[in-house]
C-alpha atoms as one frame of an Amber mdcrd trajectory, in Angstrom:
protein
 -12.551 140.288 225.989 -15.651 137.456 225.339 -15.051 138.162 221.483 -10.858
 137.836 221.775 -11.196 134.442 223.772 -13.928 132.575 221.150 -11.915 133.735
 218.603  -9.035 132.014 219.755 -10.799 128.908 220.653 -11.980 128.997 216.974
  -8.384 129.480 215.771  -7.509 126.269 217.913 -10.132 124.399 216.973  -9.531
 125.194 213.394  -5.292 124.455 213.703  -6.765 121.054 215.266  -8.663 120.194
 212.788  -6.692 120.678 210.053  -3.602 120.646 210.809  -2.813 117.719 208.594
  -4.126 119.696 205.149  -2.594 122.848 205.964   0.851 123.880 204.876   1.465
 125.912 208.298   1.552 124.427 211.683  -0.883 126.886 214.429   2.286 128.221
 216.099   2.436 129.979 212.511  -1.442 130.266 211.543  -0.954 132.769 215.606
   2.165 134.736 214.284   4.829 132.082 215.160   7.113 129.081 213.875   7.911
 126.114 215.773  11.405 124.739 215.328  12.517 120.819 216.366  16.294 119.778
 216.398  17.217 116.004 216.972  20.398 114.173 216.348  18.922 110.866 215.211
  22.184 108.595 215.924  23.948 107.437 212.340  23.986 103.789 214.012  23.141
 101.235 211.001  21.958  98.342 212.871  19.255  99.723 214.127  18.165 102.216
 210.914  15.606 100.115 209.491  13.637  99.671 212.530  14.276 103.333 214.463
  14.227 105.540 211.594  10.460 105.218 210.083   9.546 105.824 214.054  11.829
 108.653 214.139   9.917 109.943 211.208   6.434 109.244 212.458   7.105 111.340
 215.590   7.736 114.222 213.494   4.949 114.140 212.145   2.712 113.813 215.348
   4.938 116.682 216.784   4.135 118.694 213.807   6.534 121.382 213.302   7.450
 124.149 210.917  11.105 123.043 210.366  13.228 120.594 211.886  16.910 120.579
 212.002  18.602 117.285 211.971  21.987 115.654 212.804  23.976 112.719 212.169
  21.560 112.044 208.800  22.898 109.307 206.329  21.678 108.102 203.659  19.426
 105.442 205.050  17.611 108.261 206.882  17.236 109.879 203.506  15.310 106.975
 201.768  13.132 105.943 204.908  12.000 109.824 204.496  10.707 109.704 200.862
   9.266 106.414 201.503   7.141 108.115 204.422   4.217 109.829 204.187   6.719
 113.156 205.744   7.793 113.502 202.121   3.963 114.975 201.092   4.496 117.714
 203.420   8.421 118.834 204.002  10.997 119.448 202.049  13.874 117.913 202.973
  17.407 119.923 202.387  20.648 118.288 202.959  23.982 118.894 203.444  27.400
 117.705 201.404  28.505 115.723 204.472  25.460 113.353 204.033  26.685 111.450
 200.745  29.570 110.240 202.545  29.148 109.602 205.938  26.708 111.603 208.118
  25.461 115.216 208.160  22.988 117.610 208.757  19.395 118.013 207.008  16.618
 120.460 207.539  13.099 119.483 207.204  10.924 122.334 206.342   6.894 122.960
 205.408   7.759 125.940 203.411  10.447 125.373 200.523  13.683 127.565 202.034
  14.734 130.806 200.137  18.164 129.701 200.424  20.498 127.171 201.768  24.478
 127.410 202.334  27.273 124.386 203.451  30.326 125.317 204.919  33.112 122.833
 206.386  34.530 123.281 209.681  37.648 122.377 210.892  37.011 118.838 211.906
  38.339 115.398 212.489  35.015 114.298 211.992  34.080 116.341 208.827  31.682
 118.380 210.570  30.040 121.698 208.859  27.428 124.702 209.328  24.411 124.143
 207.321  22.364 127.490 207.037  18.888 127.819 206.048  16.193 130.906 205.836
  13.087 129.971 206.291  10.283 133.110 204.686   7.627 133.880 206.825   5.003
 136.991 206.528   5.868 140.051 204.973   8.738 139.421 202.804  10.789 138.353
 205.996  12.587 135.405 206.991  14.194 133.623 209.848  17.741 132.379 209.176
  18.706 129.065 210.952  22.048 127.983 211.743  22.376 124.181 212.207  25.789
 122.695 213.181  26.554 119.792 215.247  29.880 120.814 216.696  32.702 118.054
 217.569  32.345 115.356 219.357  34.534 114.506 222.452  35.287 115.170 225.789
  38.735 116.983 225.367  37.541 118.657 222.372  36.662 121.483 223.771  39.565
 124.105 222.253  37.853 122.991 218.836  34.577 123.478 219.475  35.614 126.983
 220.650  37.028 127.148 217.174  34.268 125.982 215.417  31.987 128.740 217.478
  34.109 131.715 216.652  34.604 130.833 213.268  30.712 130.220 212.212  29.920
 133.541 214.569  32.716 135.851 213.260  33.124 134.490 209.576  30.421 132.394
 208.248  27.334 133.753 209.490  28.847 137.636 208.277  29.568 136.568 205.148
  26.392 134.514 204.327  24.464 137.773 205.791  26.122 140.294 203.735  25.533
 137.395 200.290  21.791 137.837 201.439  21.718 141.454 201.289  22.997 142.060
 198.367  20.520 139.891 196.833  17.831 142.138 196.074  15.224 139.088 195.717
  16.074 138.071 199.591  13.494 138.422 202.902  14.731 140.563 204.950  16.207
 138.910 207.969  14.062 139.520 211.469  15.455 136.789 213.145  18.478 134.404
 214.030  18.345 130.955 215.374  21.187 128.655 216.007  20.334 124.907 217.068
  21.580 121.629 216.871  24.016 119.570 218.885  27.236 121.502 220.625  28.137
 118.940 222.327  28.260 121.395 225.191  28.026 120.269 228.712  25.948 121.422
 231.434  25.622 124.695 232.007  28.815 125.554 229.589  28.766 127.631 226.793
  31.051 129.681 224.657  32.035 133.079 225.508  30.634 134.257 222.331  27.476
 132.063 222.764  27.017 134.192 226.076  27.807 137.858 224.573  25.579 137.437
 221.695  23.074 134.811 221.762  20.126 133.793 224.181  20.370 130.632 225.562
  16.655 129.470 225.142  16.755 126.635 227.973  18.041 128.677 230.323  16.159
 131.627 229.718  13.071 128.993 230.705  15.521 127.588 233.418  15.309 124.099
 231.816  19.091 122.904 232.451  17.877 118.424 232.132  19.891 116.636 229.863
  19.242 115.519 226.576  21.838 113.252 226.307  20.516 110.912 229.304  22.753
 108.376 230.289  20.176 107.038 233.041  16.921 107.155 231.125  17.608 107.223
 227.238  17.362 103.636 226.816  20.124 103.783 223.553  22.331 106.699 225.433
  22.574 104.232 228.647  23.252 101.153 226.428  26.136 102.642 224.214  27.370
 105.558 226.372  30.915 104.892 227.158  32.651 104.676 230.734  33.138 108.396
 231.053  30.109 109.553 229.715  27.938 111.633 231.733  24.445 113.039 230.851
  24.724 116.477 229.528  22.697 119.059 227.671  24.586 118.771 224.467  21.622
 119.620 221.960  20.235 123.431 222.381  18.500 126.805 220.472  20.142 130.159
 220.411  18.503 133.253 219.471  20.908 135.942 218.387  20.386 139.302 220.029
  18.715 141.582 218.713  16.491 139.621 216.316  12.562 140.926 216.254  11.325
 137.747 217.560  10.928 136.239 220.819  11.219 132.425 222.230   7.742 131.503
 223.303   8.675 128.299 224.241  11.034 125.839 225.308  10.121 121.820 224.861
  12.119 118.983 225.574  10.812 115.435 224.931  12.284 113.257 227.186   9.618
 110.667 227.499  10.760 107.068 227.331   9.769 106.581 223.327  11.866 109.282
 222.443  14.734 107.039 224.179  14.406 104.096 221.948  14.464 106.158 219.045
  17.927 108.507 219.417  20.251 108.410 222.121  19.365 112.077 222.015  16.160
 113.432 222.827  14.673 116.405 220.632  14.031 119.921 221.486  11.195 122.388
 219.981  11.414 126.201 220.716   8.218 127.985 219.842   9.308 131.688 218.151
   7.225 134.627 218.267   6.982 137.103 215.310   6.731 140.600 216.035   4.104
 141.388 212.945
């Protein structure tokens, strides 16, 4: 028992120390990947001087792969002008030349990346992504940023069934058949669902694991009372709501370690949404 605890004191020390040089964050050097999603608010005004902050907190945060919303092109060129650039790849999708879309962010160069449109008034799309880990496996991440509004909701259903019973079987069965592709131990599905409260999709509920929940962590992250820029451009029926979340799909080998939500009053300056980290254990 002595030996098992210095041992990992050494490994934190070492993950500490390092953890700028290395090309894995400790979650993974211990058997596990660390996942952030943030929508980091399109707003132009306000790029130039939120953006490089948004990008700096990344990097203090550290994590294997981040999934991103709402990324435009400004976003894009504050990112290779940062010092992020030396150690992620960055992986967008279409949506991003032309108005706003989704991006991942990723230590480890993906195996494989796929775009689909959804049926949007707002041009929204899935963006997939598998990340390889140990072993000739791989985590596949589904990041989506489902529509926005408060009657909505009949889409959104839409957009959940669609991505669960279509896009995600087809992009599955594509990645099988490849004989060059990880095999798939896990499924994680993040972003912003523009979900409220405790709501969720039937389908969300059958199949998936609801990772705040399952850490009963129900705050908001779309705060109307303490997100500085949520409070300031929120309109009259607003409320705050949990719109940004992590789903693990049952079944997959993994676990959710972790749940994280930073809510402290920088990260309200910088988004009108806060970001969320999950921590997910590898079964080895």
């Amino acid at each position: 028992m002595k030996n098992a605890f210095f041992s990992n004191v050494l490994i934190l020390v070492l993950c500490l120390s390092f953890m700028m040089l290395s090309t894995f964050s400790c979650a993974e050097e211990q058997g596990a990947i660390d996942i952030l999603s943030w929508n980091v608010w399109f707003d132009e005004a306000t790029a130039d001087s939120r953006y490089p902050q948004i990008l700096d907190a990344i990097s203090e945060i550290n994590p294997d792969m981040v999934l991103l919303q709402e990324v435009t092109q400004a976003f894009i060129e504050h990112y290779y002008h940062s010092s992020l650039s030396a150690t992620y790849y960055l992986m967008t999708s279409r949506q991003t030349k032309y108005n706003y879309g989704q991006a991942f962010l990723s230590r480890r160069r993906l195996f494989s990346t796929h775009n689909e449109p959804l049926a949007s008034a707002f041009g929204r799309s899935v963006f997939f992504g598998v990340l390889e880990i140990n072993n000739n496996q791989a985590v596949l991440v589904v990041n989506v940023h489902l529509e926005s509004g408060r009657f909505e909701s009949s889409v959104r259903a839409k957009q959940v069934e669609v991505i669960n019973n279509q896009y995600l079987p087809v992009y599955l069965d594509k990645l099988n058949s490849d004989t060059k592709s990880p095999d798939i131990v896990g499924i994680v599905w993040g972003g912003d669902f523009n979900l409220k409260g405790k709501k969720g999709h039937q389908l969300l509920s059958e199949y998936w694991q609801d990772t705040a929940l399952h850490f009963k962590n129900s705050l908001p992250t779309y705060d109307i009372k303490n997100n500085v820029l949520a409070s300031e451009h929120s309109g009259w029926f607003s409320n705050s709501s949990r719109l940004d979340r992590f789903y693990l799909k049952q079944g997959s080998k993994g676990k959710v370690l972790e749940y994280k939500l930073y809510n402290q009053s920088l990260f309200g300056i910088l988004s009108d949404h806060y970001p969320i980290k999950i921590i997910l254990g590898l079964d080895q």
